[in-house]
C-alpha positions in Angstrom: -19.8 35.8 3.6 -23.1 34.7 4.4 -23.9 33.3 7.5 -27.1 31.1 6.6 -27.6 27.9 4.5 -28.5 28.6 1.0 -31.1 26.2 -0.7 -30.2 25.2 -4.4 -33.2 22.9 -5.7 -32.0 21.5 -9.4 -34.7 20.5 -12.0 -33.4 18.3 -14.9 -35.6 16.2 -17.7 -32.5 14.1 -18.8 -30.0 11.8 -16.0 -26.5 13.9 -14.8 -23.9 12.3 -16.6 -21.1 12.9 -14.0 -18.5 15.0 -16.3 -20.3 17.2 -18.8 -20.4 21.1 -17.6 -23.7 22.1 -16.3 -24.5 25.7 -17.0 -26.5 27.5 -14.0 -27.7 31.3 -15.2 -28.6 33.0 -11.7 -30.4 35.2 -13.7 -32.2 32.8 -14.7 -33.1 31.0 -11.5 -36.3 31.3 -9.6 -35.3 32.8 -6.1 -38.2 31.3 -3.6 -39.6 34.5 -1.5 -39.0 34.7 2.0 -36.1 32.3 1.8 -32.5 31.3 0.9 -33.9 28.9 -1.6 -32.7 29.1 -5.3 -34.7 26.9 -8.2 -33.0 26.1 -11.8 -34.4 24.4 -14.4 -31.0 22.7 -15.7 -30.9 22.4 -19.8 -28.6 21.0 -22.1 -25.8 18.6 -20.7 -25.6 18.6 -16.9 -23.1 16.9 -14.5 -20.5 19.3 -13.0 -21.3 21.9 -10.9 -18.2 24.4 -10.4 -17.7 25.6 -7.2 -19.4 29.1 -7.7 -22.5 27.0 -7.9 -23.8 29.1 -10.9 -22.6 32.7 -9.5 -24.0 32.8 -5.9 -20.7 31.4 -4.3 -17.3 32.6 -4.3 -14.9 29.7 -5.7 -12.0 30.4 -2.9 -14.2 29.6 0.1 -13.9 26.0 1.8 -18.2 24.7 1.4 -20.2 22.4 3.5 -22.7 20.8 1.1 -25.7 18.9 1.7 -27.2 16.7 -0.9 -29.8 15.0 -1.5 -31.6 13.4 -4.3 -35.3 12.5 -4.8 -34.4 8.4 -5.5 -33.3 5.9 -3.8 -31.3 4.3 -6.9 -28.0 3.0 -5.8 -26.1 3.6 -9.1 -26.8 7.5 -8.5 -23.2 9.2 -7.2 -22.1 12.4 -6.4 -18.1 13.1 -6.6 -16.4 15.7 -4.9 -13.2 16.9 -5.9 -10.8 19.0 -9.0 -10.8 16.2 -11.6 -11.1 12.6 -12.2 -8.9 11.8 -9.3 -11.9 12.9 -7.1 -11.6 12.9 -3.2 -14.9 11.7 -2.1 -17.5 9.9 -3.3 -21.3 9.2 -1.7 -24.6 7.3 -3.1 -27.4 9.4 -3.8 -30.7 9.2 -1.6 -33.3 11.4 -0.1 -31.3 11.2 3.2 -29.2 14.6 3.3 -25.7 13.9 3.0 -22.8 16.2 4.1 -19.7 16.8 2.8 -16.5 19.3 3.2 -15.5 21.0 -0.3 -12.4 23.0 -0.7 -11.6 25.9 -2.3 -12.0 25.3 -6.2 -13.6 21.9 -5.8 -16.5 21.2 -8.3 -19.5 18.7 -7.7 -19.8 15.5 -9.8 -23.3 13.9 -10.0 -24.4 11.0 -12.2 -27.8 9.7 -11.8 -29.2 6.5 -14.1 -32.7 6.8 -14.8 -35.6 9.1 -12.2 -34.2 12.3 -14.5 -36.9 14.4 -13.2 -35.9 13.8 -9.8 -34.9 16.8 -8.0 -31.4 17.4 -7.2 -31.3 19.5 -3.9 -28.2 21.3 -2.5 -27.6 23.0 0.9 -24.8 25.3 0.6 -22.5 27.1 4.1 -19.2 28.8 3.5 -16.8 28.0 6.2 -15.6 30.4 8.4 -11.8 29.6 9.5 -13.1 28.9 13.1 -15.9 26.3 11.4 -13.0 24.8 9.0 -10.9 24.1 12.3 -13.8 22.5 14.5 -14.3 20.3 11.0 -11.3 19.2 11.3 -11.1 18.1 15.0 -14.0 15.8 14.1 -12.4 14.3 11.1 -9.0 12.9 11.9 -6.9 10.9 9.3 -7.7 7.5 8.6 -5.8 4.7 6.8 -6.5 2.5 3.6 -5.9 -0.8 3.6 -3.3 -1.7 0.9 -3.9 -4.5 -1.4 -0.8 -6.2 -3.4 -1.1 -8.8 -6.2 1.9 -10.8 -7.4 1.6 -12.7 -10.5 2.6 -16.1 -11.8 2.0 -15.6 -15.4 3.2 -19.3 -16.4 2.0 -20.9 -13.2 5.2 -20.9 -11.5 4.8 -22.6 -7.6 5.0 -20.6 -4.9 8.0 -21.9 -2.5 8.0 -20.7 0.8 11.6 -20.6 1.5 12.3 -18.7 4.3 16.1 -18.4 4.3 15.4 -16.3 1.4 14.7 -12.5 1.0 12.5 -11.8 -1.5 11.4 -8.2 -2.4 8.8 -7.7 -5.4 8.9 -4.7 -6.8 5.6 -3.4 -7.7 3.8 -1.1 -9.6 0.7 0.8 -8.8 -2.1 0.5 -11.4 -4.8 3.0 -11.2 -7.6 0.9 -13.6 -7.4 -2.0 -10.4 -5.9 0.3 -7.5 -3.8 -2.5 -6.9 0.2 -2.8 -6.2 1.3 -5.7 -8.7 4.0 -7.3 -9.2 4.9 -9.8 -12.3 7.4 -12.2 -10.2 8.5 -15.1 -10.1 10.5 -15.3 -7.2 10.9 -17.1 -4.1 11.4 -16.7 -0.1 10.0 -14.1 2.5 8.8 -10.7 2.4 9.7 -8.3 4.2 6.6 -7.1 6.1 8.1 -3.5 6.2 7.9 -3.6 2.1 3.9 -4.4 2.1 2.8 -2.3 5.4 4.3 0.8 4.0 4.1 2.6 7.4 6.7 3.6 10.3 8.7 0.7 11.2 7.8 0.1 14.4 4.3 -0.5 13.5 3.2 -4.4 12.3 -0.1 -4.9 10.4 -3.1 -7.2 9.7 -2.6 -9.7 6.2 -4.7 -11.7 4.8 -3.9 -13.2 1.5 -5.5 -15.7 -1.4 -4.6 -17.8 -4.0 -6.1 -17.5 -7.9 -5.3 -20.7 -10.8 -3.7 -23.1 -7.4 -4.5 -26.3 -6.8 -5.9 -25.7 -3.4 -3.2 -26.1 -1.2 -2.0 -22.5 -0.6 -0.8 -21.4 2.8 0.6 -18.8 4.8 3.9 -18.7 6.6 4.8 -16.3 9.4 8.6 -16.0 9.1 10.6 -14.6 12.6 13.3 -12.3 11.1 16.8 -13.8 12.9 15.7 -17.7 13.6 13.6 -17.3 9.7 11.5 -20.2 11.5 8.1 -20.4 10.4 4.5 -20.6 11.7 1.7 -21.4 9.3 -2.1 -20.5 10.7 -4.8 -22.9 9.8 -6.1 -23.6 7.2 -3.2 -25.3 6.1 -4.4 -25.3 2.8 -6.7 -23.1 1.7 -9.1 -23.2 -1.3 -8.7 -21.6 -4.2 -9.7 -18.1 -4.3 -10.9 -18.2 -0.5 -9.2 -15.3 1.5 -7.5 -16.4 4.4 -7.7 -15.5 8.3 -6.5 -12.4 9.3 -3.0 -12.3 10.4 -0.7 -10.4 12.3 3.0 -9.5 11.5 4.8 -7.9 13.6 7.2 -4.8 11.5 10.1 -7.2 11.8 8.9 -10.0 10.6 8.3 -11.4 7.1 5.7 -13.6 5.4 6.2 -16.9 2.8 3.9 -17.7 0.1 3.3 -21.2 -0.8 1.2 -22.8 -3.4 1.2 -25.1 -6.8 -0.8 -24.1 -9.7 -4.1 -25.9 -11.0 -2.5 -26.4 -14.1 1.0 -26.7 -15.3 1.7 -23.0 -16.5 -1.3 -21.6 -16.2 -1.3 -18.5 -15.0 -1.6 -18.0 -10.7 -1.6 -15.2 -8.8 -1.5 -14.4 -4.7 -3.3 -11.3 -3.6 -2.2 -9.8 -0.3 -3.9 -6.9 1.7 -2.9 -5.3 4.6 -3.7 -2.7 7.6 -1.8 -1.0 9.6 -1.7 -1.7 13.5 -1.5 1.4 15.5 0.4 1.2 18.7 -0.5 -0.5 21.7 -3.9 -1.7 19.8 -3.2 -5.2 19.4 -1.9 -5.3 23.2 -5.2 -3.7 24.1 -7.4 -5.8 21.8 -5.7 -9.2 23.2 -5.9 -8.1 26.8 -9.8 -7.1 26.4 -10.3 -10.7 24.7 -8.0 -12.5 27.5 -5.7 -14.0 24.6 
């Protein structure tokens, strides 16, 4: 396992195209003297790198890579992952950029236009000790979840809050958004959006596509099911809303009228999760 940075400097006359296998002959390669440095003219279609980085890697071993390319374009992306459900991806630049690659990962790069712009790649295998300090520094972090629900003949959104209403929704991966065709009425759990451990609440905020400009929000407490609607009280079309709070007990109520009789409306509603004892803390810092 080597114990110093290796240098891979990539020459190319035509733009990476992001999916096409780029073919790296070590042989082939220029090896700078007096250094880990490694220069390949790339020919012919270029735009994954496997993970032996053209036979001076093994493909088992976790990777730190640095990249860094000679444009500041920012339609040029690099992609780390397996496939095209990549796990990472960064804008090109000049700047050196890090990041981790695991075993078997391959390297993605697309680039529009500057195609003689020098791709440049510094390569450490990962010792287990170096994988775990990695890891200390890099703690899980959460997505914010984003839910659409879909009026497609314009039907109004009644709040209702004596009703439970659970959408059930589908994930689609072209929009990476939950959706739901519905045309239902009352309050949602917020247990069913949040989709984290019960005793946490979350941040909404929602909007309002094809209303009439009267949408609102309602806050609905679980037992009483009365309600509590934050300004604006009716909020303009296509304008997100305030950020909200719901506790993991309570539920929320959708109200608004289409533009148009039956056109179609939809509500979009994103949320984050709260961690523990962060709201308290945020509210005591702010006096509220």
């Amino acid at each position: 396992m080597t114990r110093e940075a290796t240098k891979i400097e990539l020459n190319a006359d035509t733009p990476w195209d992001g999916t096409s296998d780029t073919v790296l002959n070590r042989d082939a390669a220029i090896q700078v003297p007096g250094g880990r440095i490694w220069q390949y003219n790339v020919t012919g279609p270029h735009g994954l790198i496997d993970a032996t980085f053209g036979g001076l890697f093994s493909a088992s071993t976790a990777k730190l890579i640095g990249i860094a390319f000679e444009a500041w374009n920012p339609e040029n992306k690099a992609r780390v992952g397996t496939g095209p459900n990549f796990r990472q991806e960064m804008t090109l630049k000049p700047t050196i950029q890090y990041v981790l690659a695991y075993p078997g990962d391959k390297l993605s790069i697309k680039t529009v236009g500057d195609p003689r712009a020098v791709l440049s790649l510094v390569i450490n295998e990962l010792t287990e000790s170096e994988m775990m300090t990695w890891a200390g520094q890099h703690e899980p972090f959460e997505m914010p979840a984003r839910f659409r629900i879909i009026r497609n003949t314009g039907t109004a959104f009644a709040a209702n809050p004596t009703n439970t209403w659970r959408p059930t929704f589908a994930y689609d991966p072209s929009t990476n958004l939950l959706v739901a065709a519905d045309d239902g009425t009352g309050a949602i759990p917020a247990g069913d959006l949040c989709l984290y451990p019960r005793f946490q609440g979350c941040y909404v905020s929602i909007r309002y596509a094809g209303s009439s400009g009267n949408g609102r929000l309602h806050i609905v407490d679980s037992m009483t099911r009365k309600t509590w609607s934050p300004a604006p009280l009716n909020l303009p079309d296509v304008r997100w809303s305030r950020v909200q709070y719901v506790s993991h007990d309570d539920s929320i109520a959708l109200q608004a009228t289409p533009e148009v009789a039956g056109q179609l409306m939809v509500c979009d509603i994103e949320v984050s999760r709260v961690f523990p004892g962060d709201r308290l803390a945020a509210r005591y810092a702010n006096n509220l």
